[in-house]
C-alpha positions, 0 to 999 in steps of 0.5 A: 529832804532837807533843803539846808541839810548842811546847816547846823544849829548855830554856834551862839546857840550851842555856846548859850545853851552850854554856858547856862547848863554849867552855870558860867559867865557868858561872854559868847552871844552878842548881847548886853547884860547892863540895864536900857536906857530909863528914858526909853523903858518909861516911854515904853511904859507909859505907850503900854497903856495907850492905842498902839497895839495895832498893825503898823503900815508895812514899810513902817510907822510914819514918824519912825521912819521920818526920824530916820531918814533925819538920822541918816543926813544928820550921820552921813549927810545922805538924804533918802525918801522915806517913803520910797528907799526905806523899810523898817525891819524885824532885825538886821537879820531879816533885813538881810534875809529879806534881801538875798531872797528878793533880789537873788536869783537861782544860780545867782552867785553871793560873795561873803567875806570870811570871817563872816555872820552866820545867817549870810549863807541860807538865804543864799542857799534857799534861793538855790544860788551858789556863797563864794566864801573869800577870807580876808587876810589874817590880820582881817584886811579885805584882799582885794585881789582875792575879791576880784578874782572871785567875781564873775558874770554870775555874781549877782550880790556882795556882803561887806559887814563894817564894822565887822563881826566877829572881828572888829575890824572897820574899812578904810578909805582905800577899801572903798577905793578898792571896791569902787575899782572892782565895781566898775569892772562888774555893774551888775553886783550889787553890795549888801553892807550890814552896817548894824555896829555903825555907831560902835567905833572908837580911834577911827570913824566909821566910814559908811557906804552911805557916804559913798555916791558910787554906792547909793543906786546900788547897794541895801544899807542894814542897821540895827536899833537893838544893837545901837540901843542896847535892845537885842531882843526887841528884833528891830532894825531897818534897811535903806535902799533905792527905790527899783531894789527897795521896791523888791525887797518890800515885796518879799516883806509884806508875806514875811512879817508884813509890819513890825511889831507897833510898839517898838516902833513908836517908842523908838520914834519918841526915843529918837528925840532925846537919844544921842547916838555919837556917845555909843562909841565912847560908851563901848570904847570905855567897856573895851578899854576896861576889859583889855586893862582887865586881862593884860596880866593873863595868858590871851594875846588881844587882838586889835578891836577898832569896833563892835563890843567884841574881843578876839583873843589867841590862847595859843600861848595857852592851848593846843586844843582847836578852838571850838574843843578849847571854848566848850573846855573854857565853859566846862572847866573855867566857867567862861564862854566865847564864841570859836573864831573857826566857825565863821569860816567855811573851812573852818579854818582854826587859828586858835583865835576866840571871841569874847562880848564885852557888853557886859556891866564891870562885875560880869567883866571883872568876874569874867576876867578874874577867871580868864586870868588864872587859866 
């Protein structure tokens, strides 16, 4: 008997695999297509032939860690022991899985916030604990009435995702106000904040739990070097947390994965020296601007993007079909994937709403586009 019998393969997977079979453009699966970094590729390189390639300590390679528990004051002024709140992680994801397994319960209860990342729910599900799914509004603003009202003595964890995927939406200074509010009403619920697009924001700065101080006895931080470096299939990130969490969560780790792959981390600690991640937003700002400027002749409506590197675009004007019906038509016909906006709520609710990545180099947007502007 299945113990997650109502999860289906993913639909980044489905759309990945559709776009490679009908030979079309894939804008679906979050993941650049534009080269690394040299500077990083010639540390690799160069610490390929050196003694590295063994078992790191559990938490993390010691010089990594120190650099980032600097990244982290030197982004939001926070200080953290290395040694006590830090875990360096195989992904984001495993950060987050890590997690909900350590410190949820049986019968537990998880807030996940609509629109939402699809690896939130399992590990709810495996810890034979109850996802409460609350939609955010339409335009993607917490509701934060509709929050409160989902809280109970039984919610043990909540999940903020800013800035947000699949939207782009980013929270603002009220939304922590808010949060503040609800968490007094509720100490005992602790806040995942999957933070992993940290450094992907352009007109208005994001704004991390990091620098909220009713946050930090009370809340696992998540990032991602794949995703800041562009490095998705390196599967590396990390978690901050304090100490009486983070000692749970590392108890979970040691017989999940144990120590992350060697190499990654020690070219990521020397690559830390020279990089300046505060360009990241510049950098993608450019690409969205690009790919809006690209498609403001087609028949999309483009939705605000305040961060990330994706798009949400309506094809109402275009279609009547459902949005995943319309996507795998997109592939077949057009030769272009997206990811359906329906499939990250648990009602499925359609809005005819799609996503395009455009972490993309020019010809792949401008060919991309090319085919989206003569639907």
């Amino acid at each position: 008997m299945s113990k997650l019998p109502n999860i289906t393969t993913s639909i980044f997977t489905v759309m990945s695999k559709m776009a490679t079979e009908y030979n079309a453009i894939n804008l679906s699966q979050g993941f650049p297509n534009f080269p690394v970094d040299e500077r990083l590729t010639d540390i690799v390189a160069r610490l390929a032939k050196e003694n590295v390639h063994q078992y790191t300590p559990m938490a993390g390679y010691p010089p990594l860690m120190n650099k980032i528990a600097k990244l982290t004051q030197d982004s939001y002024n926070r200080t953290i022991n290395p040694d006590l709140e830090l875990l360096v992680t195989a992904g984001a994801t495993q950060g987050i899985f890590t997690t909900i397994l350590a410190l949820v319960r049986e019968n537990d209860e998880v807030i996940i916030l609509d629109p939402s990342y699809d690896s939130y729910e399992s590990p709810v599900l495996l810890c034979k604990a109850k996802p409460v799914r609350v939609a955010l509004n339409d335009d993607y603003t917490p509701n934060w009435d509709r929050i409160e009202k989902a809280c109970s003595a039984k919610t043990r964890l909540m999940i903020i995702n800013n800035p947000h995927n699949p939207t782009g939406k980013i929270l603002t200074e009220n939304d922590f106000v808010q949060l503040k509010n609800l968490l007094e009403k509720y100490p005992n619920i602790i806040i995942l904040s999957d933070e992993v697009y940290e450094y992907i924001t352009f007109e208005e700065k994001h704004i991390s739990a990091h620098t909220k101080d009713f946050l930090l006895d009370r809340c696992v931080m998540v990032s991602s070097f794949g995703k800041s470096f562009h490095i998705t299939g390196w599967k590396i990130g990390y978690t901050i947390a304090p100490e009486h969490l983070m000692k749970e969560i590392k108890k979970v780790h040691q017989f999940l994965v144990f120590s992350v792959n060697s190499i990654s981390q020690f070219a990521i600690s020397e690559y830390l020296d020279v990089v300046d991640v505060n360009l990241l937003g510049k950098f993608y700002q450019e690409k969205r601007d690009y790919f809006q400027k690209l498609l403001q002749n087609s028949r999309f409506e483009l939705k605000p993007c305040e961060g990330t590197y994706f798009q949400v675009a309506s094809y109402a004007n275009i279609s009547n079909d459902d949005d995943v019906t319309f996507c795998k038509n997109l592939i077949i016909d057009h030769g272009v994937a997206a990811i359906p906006i329906s499939t990250f709520y648990s009602d499925h609710k359609d809005q005819k709403l799609i996503r395009f990545c455009f972490a993309k180099d020019e010809f792949t947007l401008e060919s991309a586009a090319k085919k989206l502007c003569d639907i």
